[in-house]
C-alpha positions in Angstrom: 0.0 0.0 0.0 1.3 3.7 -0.8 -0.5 6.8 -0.3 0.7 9.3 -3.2 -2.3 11.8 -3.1 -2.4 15.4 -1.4 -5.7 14.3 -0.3 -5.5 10.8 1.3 -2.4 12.3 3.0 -4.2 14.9 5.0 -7.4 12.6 5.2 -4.6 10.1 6.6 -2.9 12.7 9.3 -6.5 13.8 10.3 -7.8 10.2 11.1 -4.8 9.4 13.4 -5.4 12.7 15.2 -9.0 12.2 15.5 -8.2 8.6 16.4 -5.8 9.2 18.8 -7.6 12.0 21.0 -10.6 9.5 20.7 -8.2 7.0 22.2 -7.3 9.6 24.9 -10.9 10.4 25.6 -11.7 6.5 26.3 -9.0 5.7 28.1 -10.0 8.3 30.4 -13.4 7.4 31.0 -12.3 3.6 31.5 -10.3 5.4 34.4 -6.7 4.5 32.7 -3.9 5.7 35.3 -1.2 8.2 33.8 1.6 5.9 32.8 -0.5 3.4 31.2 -2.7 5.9 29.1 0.5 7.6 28.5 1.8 4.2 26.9 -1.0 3.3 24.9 -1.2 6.7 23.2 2.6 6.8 22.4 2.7 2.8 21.5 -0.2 4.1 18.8 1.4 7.6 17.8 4.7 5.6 17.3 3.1 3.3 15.3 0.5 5.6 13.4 4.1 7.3 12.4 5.9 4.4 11.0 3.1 3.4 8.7 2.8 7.2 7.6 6.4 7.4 7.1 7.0 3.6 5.1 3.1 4.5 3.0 3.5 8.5 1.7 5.0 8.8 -1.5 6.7 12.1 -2.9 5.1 12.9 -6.3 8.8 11.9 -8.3 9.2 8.2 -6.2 8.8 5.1 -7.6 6.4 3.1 -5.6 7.9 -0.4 -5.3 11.2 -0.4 -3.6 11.3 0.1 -0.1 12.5 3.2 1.1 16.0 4.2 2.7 15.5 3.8 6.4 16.3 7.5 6.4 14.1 8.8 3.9 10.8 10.3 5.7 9.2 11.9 3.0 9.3 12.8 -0.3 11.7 15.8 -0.5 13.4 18.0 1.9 11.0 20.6 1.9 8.0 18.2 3.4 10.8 16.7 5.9 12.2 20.1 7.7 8.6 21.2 7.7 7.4 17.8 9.3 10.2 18.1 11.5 9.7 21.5 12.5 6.2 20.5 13.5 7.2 18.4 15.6 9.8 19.8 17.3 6.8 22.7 18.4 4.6 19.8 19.4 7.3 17.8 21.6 8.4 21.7 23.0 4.6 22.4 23.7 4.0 19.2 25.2 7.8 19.5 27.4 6.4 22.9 28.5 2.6 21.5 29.3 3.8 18.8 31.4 6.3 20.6 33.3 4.3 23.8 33.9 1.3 21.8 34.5 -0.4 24.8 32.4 -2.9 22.7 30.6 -5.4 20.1 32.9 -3.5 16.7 32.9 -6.7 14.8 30.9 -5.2 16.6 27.9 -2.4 14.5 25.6 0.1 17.5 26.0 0.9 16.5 29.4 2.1 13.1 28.7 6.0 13.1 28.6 5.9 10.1 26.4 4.1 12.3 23.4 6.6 14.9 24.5 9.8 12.7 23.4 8.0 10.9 20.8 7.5 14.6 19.3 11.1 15.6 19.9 12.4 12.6 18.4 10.0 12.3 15.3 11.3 16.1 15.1 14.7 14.8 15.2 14.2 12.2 12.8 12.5 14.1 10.3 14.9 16.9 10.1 18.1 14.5 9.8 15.9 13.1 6.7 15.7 16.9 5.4 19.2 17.1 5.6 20.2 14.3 3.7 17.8 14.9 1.3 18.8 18.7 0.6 22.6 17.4 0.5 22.0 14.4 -2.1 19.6 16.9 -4.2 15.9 15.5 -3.2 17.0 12.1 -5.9 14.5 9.7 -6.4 14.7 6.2 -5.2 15.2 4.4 -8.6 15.8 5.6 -12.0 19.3 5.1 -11.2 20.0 6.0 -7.3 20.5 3.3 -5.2 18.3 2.8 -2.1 20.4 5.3 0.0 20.5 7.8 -2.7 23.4 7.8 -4.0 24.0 7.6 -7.7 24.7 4.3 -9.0 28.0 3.9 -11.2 27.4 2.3 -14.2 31.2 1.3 -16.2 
């Protein structure tokens, strides 16, 4: 399965959102304890992430090979932005939780989300870096997996 389209990318990011705060909400009513709401949630956020990050396709990648295990998304652009994103979230969540500004019910106070963020954030922007310094190639079409132009004698 790959998801190439603009559209079933956002409908994609909006469903684990949705999906995830309904998570939150039920866990809650069942009368979850911190820690093990705060597992759950980050054991499905981690997991939501990886199948995101293996399934979106940039508009110029071939569809078949597996990605680089570095490769997040589809150009460098998308990855520094995703990262970016992230890095606010994890930051928001770091300050939430350690402020206690927001009510604890509310997924920015788990300190798991918080370093799932900063690391996503982490991730995503070493991605955006090696995609700006090996020009944004294409997996295939002669670039090896890691993106490096194949020698042909």
């Amino acid at each position: 399965m790959r998801i190439t389209t603009t559209t079933a990318k956002v409908t994609y990011i909006l469903a684990w959102v949705i999906v995830g705060l309904g998570l939150n909400v039920l866990l809650l009513r069942l009368g979850a304890t911190r820690w093990p709401q705060y597992l759950i949630t980050s054991a499905y956020t981690g997991a939501t992430l990886i199948v995101g990050v293996r399934t979106f396709r940039g508009h110029d990648e071939l569809l078949t090979p597996p990605r680089a295990w570095w490769r997040a998304t589809g150009g460098w652009v998308s990855s520094l932005g995703a990262g970016t994103l992230f890095a606010a979230l994890g930051a928001t969540c770091w300050w939430a939780t350690a402020t206690g500004a927001l009510p604890s019910t509310t997924p920015f106070t788990n300190p798991l989300v918080a370093a799932s963020c900063l690391a996503a954030a982490a991730y995503y922007i070493h991605s955006g870096w090696r995609l700006a310094r090996h020009g944004d190639v294409a997996i295939g079409a002669g670039h090896d997996r890691d993106g490096a132009h194949e020698r042909h004698p």
